[in-house]
Every structure is written in structure tokens, then in C-alpha cells.
C-alpha positions, 0 to 999 in steps of 0.5 A: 525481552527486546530481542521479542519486541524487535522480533514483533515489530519486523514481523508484523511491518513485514506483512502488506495489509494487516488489521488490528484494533478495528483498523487496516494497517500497510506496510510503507512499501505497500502504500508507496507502491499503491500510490504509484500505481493510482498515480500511473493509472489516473492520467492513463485513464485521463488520456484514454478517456479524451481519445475517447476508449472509455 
């Protein structure tokens, strides 16, 4: 039985996005790597908006 829970919890903390129970569900390295990308993107698109590209 704890070979089956373990099995579970791996499988599904495995997948990027799931949903269950109404709610969306990430994995740690989706989130990690979600918030990288806004936190690039942000002062990117800052500094093209000052120069004047968007």
C-alpha cells in the first residue's frame, strides 16, 4: 500500500499542469520556471517600451 501512495504522489508531482477538484495544480519546477520567464520578460519589455518598440 505505500508502495501505491508513493507511486501516486511522483506520478502526478511529475506532470506540468493538472487539474483536480476544480483547481489547477503546477509542478515546482513549472512554477520556478513560469516566474523566471515573467521576471525576464517584465523589465524586457520595460526597457523596449522606454526605447520606444512597443
Amino acid at each position: 500500500m505505500y508502495d501505491r501512495q508513493l507511486d501516486e504522489r511522483t506520478t502526478e508531482s511529475s506532470k506540468l499542469l493538472s487539474y483536480k477538484d476544480g483547481r489547477f495544480y503546477f509542478s515546482k519546477k513549472t512554477e520556478r520556471n513560469f516566474f523566471f520567464a515573467l521576471t525576464v520578460a517584465i523589465p524586457l519589455i520595460y526597457i523596449l517600451s522606454e526605447i520606444g518598440w512597443l
